[in-house]
N, C-alpha and C positions, 0 to 999 in steps of 0.2 A: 504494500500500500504506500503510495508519496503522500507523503504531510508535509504541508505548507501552512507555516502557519505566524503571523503579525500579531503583538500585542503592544499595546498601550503602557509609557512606564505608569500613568495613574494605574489602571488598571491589572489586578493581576493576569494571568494567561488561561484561558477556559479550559477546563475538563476535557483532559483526552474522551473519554467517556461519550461527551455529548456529542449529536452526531454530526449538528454544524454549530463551529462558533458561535460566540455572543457580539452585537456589535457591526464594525460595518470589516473585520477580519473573515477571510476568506478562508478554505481549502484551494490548492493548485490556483493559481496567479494572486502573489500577494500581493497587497496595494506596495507601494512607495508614500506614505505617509509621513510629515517634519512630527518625531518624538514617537518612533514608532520602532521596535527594536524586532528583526525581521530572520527568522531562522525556517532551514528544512530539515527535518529529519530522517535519517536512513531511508534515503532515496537510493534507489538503484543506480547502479553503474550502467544500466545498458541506456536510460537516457541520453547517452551521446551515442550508442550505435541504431536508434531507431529515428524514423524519420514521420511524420504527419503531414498531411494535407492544410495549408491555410486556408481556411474560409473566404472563401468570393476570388480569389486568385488560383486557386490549385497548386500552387508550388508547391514543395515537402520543403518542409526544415527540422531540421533534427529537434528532437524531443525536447533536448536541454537549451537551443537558444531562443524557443516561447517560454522559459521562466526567466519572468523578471529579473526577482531576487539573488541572479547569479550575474546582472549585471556590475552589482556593485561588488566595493574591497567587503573581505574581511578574513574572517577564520572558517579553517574546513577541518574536518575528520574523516580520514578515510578507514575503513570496517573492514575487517575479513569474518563474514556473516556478522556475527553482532560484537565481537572482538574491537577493539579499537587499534588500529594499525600504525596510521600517521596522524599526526597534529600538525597544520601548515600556517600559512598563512598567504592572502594574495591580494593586488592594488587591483585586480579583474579576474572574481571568481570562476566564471565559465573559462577562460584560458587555459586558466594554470591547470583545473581540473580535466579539460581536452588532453592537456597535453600529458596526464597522469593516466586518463583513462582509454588516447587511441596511440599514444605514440608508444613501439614495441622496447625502446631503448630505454623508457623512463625506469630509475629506479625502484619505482614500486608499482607498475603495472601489469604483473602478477600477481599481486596480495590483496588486492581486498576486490570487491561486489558491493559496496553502500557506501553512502558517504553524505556527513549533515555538511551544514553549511551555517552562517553566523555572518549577516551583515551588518560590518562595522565601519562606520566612513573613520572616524578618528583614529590615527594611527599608533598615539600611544594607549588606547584604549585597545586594539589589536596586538601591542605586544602584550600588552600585559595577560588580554585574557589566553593569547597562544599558549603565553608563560603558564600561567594557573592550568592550562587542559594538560600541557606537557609531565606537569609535577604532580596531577590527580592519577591521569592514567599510566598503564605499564605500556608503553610504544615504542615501535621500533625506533623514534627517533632518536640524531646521536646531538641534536641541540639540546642546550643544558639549560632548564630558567634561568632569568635573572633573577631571583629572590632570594632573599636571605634566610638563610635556614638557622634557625633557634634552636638550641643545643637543649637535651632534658636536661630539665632540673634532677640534682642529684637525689632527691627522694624517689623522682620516676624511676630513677638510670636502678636506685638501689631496690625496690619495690619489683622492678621486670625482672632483675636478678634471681631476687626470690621466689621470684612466680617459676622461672627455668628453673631453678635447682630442684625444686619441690618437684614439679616436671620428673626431672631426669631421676629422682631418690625413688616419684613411683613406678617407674617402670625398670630400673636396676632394682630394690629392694622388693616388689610388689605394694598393691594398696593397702597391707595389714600396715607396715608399717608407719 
């Protein structure tokens, strides 16, 4: 199934659940709306290998250049089935994704089948959140955040200690112990 889906920062973002949004938020062609935060989720890859008819012209164009939402910059995720694969980033989503998803040379044009997308015109609002998807998920990427990582506090560090030791005492001693 493509989900497409625009939400409002007042507003929170509708229920997957429901079966059409709340609002003037669409499925498949999201508005371009000024304060409107615009993502797709595991969309297929073969949208760039399929093609449709435009209405009242007949031409075909490929599936992925009638969405909007890939006109603009921002962050992508590429899935191998529901896995998370790459974290990217791009100044023109549909591009960067063509060129991951038909060219045979790309580096990860083998791995994945879906992939979201995240329109973000501000560009250090695009590193950052690259940043944050990179350090949530386990990806093949070999880019490192830029965030700073906060060391446990010594009660955590000494507390997970004792959680492994305890750990490793029941299964060398058993649980009577």
């Amino acid at each position: 199934m493509i989900l497409l889906r625009c939400c409002s920062q007042e507003n929170s973002c509708p229920s997957q659940s429901r079966a059409r949004p709340r609002g003037r938020s669409k499925w498949l062609g999201v508005e371009s709306v000024k304060n409107k935060r615009e993502f797709g989720r595991m969309l297929p890859r073969e949208v760039f290998d399929h093609f449709v008819e435009e209405e009242g012209t007949g031409k075909k164009r490929r599936l992925a250049d009638t969405l909007p939402l890939l006109d603009n910059p921002g962050v992508y995720v590429l899935y191998r089935d529901d896995v998370p694969h790459y974290v990217g980033q791009a100044t023109k989503l549909r591009q960067r994704l063509f060129l991951h998803a038909c060219i045979p040379g790309s580096p990860y044009y083998n791995f994945w089948n879906f992939f979201s997308v995240f329109a973000i015109k501000d560009k250090a609002h695009r590193n950052e959140i690259e940043a944050i998807l990179i350090a949530a998920m386990p990806t093949a990427n070999s880019a490192k955040p830029r965030l700073e990582r906060q060391p446990f506090p010594k009660s955590l560090r000494d507390m997970l200690r004792r959680i492994r030791q305890a750990k490793v005492d029941r299964e060398v001693l058993g649980p009577s112990h």
